[in-house]
VEXNU-665593 format. One line per 4 residues: their letters; for each residue x negated, z, y negated of C-alpha. Coordinates in Angstrom, 1 decimal, always signed. Each point is the difference from the previous one (the first is absolute). Layout:
<tibas>
A) X Z Y  ... $
</tibas>
This chain:
<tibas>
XXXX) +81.0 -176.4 -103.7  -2.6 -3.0 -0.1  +0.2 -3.0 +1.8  -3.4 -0.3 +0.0 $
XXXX) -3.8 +1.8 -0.5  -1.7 +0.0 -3.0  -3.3 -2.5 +0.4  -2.7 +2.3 -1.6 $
XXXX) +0.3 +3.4 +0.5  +0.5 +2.2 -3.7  -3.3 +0.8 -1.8  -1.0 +3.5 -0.2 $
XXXX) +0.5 +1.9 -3.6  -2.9 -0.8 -2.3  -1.6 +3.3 -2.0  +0.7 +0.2 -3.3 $
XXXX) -3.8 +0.8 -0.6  -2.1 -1.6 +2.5  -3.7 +2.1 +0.9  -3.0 -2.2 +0.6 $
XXXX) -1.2 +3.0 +2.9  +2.5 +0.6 +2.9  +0.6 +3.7 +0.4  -1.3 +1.7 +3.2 $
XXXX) +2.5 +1.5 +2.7  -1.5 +3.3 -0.4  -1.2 +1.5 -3.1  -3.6 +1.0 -0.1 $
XXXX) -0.5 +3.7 -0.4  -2.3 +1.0 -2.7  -1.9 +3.2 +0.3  -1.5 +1.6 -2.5 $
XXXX) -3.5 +0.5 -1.1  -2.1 +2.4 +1.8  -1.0 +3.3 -1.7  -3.3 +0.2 -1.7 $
XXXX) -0.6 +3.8 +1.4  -0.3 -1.9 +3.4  -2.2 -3.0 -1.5  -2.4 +2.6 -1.6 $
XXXX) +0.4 +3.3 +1.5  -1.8 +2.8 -1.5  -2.8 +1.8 +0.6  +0.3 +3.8 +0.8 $
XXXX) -3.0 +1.5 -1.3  +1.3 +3.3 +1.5  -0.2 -0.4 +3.5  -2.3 +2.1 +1.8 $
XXXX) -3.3 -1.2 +1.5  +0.7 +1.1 +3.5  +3.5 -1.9 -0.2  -1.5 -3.4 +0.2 $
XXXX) +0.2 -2.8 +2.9  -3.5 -0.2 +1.1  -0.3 -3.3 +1.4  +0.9 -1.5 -3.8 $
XXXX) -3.2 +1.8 -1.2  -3.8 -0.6 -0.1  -0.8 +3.3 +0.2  -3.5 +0.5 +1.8 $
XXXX) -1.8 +3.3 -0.4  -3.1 +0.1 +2.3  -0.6 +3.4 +1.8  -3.6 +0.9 -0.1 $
XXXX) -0.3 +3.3 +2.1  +2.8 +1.5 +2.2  +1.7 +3.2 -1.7  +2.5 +0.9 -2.6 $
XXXX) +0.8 -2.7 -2.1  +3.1 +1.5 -1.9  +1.3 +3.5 -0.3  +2.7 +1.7 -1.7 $
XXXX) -0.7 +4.0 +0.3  +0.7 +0.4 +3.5  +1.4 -3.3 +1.2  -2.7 -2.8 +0.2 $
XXXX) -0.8 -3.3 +1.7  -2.8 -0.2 +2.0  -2.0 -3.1 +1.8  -1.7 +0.5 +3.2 $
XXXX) -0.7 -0.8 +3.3  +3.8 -0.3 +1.0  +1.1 -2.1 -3.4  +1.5 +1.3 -2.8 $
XXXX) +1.7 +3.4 +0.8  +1.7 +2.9 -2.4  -0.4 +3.3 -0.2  +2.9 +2.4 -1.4 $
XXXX) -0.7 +3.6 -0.1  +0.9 +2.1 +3.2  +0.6 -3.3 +2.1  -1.0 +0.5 +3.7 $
XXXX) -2.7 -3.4 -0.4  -0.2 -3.0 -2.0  +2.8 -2.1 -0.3  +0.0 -3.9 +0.6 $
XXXX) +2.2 -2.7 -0.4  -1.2 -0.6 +3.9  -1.3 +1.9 +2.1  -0.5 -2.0 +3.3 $
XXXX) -0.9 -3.9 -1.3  -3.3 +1.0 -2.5  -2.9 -2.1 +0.3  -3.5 +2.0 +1.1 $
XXXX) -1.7 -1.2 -3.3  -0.4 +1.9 -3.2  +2.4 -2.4 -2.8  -2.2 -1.8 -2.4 $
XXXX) +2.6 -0.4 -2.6  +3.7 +1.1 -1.0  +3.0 -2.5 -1.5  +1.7 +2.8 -2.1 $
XXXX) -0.5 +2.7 -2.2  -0.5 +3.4 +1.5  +3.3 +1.6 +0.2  +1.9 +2.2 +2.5 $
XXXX) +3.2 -1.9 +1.5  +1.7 +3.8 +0.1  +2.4 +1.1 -2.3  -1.8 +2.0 -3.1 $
XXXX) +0.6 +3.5 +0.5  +2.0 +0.6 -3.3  +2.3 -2.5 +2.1  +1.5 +1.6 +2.7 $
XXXX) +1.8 -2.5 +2.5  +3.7 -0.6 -0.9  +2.8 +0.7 +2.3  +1.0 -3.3 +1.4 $
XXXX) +2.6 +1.5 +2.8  +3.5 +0.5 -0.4  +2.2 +2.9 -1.1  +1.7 +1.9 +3.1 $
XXXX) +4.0 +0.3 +0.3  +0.2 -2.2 -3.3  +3.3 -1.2 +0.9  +3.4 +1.2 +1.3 $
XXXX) -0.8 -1.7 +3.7  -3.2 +1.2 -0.6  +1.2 +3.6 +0.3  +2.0 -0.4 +3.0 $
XXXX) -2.9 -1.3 +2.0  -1.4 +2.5 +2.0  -4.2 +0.6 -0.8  -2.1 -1.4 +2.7 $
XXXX) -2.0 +2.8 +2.0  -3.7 -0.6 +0.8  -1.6 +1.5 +3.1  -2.6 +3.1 -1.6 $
XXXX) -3.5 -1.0 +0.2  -0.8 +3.4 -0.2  +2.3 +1.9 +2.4  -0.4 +4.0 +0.7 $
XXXX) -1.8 +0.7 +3.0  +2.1 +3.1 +1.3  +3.9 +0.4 +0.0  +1.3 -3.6 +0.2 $
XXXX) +0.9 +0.1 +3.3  +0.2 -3.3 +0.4  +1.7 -0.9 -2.6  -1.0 -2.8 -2.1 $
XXXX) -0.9 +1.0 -4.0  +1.4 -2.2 -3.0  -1.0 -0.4 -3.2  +0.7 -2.3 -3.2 $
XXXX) -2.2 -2.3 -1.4  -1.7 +1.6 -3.2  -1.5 -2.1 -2.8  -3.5 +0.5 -0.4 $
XXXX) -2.5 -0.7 -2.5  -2.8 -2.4 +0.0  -3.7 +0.2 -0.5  -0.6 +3.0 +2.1 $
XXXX) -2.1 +0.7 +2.8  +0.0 +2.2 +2.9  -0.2 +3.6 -0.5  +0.8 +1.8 +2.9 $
XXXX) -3.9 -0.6 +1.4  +0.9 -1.1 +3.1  -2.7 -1.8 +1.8  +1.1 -3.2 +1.8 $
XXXX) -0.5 +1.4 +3.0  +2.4 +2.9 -0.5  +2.7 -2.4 -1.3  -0.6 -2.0 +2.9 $
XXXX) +0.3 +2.4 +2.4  +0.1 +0.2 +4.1  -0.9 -3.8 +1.1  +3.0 -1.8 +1.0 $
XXXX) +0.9 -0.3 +3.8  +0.4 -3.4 +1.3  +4.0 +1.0 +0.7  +0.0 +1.1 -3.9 $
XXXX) -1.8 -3.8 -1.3  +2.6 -2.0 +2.5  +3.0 +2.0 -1.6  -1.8 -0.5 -3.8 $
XXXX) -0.6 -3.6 +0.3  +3.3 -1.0 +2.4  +2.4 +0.2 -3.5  -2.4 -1.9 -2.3 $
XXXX) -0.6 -3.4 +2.5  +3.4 -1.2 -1.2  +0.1 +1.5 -3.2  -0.7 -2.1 -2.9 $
XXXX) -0.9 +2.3 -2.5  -3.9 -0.3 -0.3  -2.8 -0.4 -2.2  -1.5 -3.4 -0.4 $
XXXX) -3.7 +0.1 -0.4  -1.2 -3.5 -1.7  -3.1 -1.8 -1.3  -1.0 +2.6 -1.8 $
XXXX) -0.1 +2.8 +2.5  +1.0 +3.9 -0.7  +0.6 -0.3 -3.4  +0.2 +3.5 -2.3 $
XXXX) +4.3 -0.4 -0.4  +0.2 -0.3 +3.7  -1.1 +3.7 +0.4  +3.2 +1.1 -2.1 $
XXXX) +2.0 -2.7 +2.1  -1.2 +1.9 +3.7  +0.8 +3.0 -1.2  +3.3 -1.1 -1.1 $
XXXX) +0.8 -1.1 +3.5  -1.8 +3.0 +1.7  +3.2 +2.0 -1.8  +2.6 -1.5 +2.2 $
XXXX) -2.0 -0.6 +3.2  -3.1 +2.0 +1.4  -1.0 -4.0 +1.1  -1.1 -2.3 -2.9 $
XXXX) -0.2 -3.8 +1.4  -2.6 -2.1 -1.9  -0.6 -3.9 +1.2  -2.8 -1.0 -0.9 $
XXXX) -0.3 -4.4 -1.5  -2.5 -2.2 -0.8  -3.5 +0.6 -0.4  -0.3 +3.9 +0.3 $
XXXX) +0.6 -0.6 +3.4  -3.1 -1.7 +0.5  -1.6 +3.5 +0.5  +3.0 +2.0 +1.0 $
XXXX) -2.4 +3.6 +0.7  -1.1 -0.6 -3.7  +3.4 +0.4 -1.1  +1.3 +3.0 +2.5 $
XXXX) -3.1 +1.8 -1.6  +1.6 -0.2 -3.5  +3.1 +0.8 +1.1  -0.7 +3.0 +1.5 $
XXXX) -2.5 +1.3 -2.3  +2.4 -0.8 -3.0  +3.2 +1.2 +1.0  -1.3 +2.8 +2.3 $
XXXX) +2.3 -1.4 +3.1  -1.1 -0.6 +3.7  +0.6 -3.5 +1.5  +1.8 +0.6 +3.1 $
XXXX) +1.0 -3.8 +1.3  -1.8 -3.0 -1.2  +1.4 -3.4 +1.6  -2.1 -2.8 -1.7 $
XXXX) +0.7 -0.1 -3.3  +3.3 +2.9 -0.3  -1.4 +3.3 -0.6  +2.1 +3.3 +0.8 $
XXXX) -1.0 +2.9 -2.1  +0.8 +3.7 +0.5  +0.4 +2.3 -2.6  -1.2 +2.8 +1.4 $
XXXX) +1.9 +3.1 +2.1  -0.2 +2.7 -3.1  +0.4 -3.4 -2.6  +2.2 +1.5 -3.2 $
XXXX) +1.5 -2.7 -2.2  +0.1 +2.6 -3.0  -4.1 +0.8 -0.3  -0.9 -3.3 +0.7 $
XXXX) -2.8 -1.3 -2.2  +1.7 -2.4 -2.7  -1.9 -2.6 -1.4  +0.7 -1.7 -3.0 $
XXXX) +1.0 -3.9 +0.0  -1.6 -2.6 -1.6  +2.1 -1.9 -2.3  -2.0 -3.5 +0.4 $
XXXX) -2.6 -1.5 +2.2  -3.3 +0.1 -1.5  -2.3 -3.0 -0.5  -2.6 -0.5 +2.9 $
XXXX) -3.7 +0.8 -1.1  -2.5 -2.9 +0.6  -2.0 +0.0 +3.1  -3.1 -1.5 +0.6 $
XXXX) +0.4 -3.5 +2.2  +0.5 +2.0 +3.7  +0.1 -3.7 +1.9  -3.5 -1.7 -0.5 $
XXXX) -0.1 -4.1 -0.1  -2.8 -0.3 +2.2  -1.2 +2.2 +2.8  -3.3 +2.4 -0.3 $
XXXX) -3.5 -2.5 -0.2  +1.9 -3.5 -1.2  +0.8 -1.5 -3.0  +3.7 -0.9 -1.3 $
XXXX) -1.0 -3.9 +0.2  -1.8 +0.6 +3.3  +3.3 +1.8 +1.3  +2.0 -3.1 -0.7 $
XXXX) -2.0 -2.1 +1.5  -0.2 +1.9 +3.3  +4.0 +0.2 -0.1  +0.2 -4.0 -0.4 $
XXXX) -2.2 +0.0 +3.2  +2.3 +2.2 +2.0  +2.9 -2.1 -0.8  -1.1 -3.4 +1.5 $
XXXX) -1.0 +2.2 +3.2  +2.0 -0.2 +3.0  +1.6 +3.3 +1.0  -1.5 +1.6 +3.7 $
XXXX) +4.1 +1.4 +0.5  +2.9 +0.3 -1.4  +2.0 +3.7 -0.7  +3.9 -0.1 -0.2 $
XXXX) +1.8 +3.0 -1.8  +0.3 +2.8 +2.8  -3.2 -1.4 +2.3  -3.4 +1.6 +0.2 $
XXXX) -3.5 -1.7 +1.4  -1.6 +2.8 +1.7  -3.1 -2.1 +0.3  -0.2 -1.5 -3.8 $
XXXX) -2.2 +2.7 -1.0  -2.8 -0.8 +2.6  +0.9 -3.6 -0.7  -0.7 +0.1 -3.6 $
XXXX) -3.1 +2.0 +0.7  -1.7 -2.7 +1.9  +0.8 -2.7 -2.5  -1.9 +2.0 -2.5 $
</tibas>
């Protein structure tokens, strides 16, 4: 239709009202204010005492002689040799937040009021499982069996006795006045501990012991386990294995079990031969760590006769020494003791 191209190209279509700031691509979003019940919250003047975080408070209470520093009727907190402990009325011993890792020295001071970390007893634990054969698939399960701890001794004839498993309550303890060494029984052939432990190398269901040791809730969590399998499998982490007999000693004088197998630090317990998962002792659970008391400094600066400056100045001494040998990670100098005798 044209001979020719235009020469300038067509200017684009002014605005009809020009802005003096471009617009941006993308609009920005605009939020809105923040609430003021998160810039000032409030302050609950109801919340109980014992309910506080610790390590947000300066609470310092010195201890001056060991006994009890708290009581409520029967239940009360006591500080001794082994910490603080709690005594509840008809409990077998004192209970502990740990048993195994407590230091040998009586606690100078404690970081928290006196309270008990148990449940009051106007409180009774709440049911935290789950209805059985709620639903319609529910029903047309078939109810798992469990092998009887507690089997008749005549008229089985071989056969193997099944029960169900029975909801119990908690906070009991042992009635049937069994001594440990009746529950325990005949000791166990070496035939019987091979076929015990064989089933649990593999298995991964065990209890892990930590930095803090046998703690109180772990007693609960054995016996748990000691209701499926006569075999509880504990393995042991961290510093409580530092002085493994230490913590075999709690464990068995805790729980009431034998230690049949111990491989480093995995621990195979036994329940016992006459062991019945319905008159078990029953402990209650705490429901929150409690604060560590205050110990007196355990790890002096200087050794016994020296000053802390005259320490230091030994220690810069030592350093521009030159070493008599060298250890690696897996050697040992059977002659380095004699060596280091002569040099003194």
């Amino acid at each position: 239709l044209f001979s020719s191209l235009p020469s300038t190209p067509p200017s684009p279509p002014t605005p009809s009202h020009p802005s003096s700031t471009p617009q941006p691509p993308i609009p920005i979003p605009k939020y809105p204010p923040p609430r003021k019940s998160l810039q000032n919250p409030p302050n609950n003047q109801n919340n109980h005492p014992a309910l506080k975080h610790h390590h947000r408070s300066s609470y310092h209470k010195p201890v001056n002689r060991p006994g009890v520093i708290a009581s409520d009727g029967d239940r009360s907190v006591i500080v001794g040799d082994s910490g603080v402990s709690y005594l509840l009325p008809g409990a077998p011993f004192q209970f502990q937040f740990s048993y195994s890792e407590t230091p040998k020295e009586k606690p100078i001071a404690i970081r928290e009021p006196a309270f008990l970390p148990f449940a009051p007893p106007t409180m009774p634990r709440p049911w935290t499982g789950k209805a059985p054969l709620k639903s319609k698939k529910d029903k047309e399960k078939k109810v798992r069996l469990l092998e009887s701890l507690n089997p008749p001794r005549g008229g089985s004839n071989g056969a193997k006795q099944l029960q169900m498993a029975k909801p119990l309550e908690l906070g009991k303890y042992s009635r049937d006045g069994k001594s440990r060494e009746e529950i325990l029984g005949e000791p166990l052939r070496k035939w019987e501990i091979r076929m015990l432990v064989k089933p649990m190398v593999s298995d991964n269901r065990q209890v892990n012991l930590g930095r803090d040791g046998l703690t109180h809730n772990m007693l609960e969590l054995i016996h748990s386990h000691w209701k499926r399998s006569p075999v509880c499998k504990i393995r042991c982490k961290g510093v409580p294995t530092v002085d493994m007999q230490n913590v075999c000693h709690h464990i068995e004088d805790k729980t009431g079990g034998k230690i049949i197998l111990r491989v480093g630090g995995v621990v195979y317990l036994f329940r016992g031969r006459n062991y019945d998962y319905s008159t078990r002792p029953q402990y209650p659970v705490m429901l929150w760590k409690p604060a560590a008391p205050v110990y007196p400094k355990l790890i002096q600066a200087a050794p016994g006769g020296l000053t802390k400056a005259e320490a230091d100045e030994l220690r810069l001494k030592g350093k521009s020494l030159l070493p008599i040998c060298k250890l690696g990670n897996v050697h040992y100098d059977y002659h380095l003791h004699s060596s280091l005798i002569s040099l003194a």
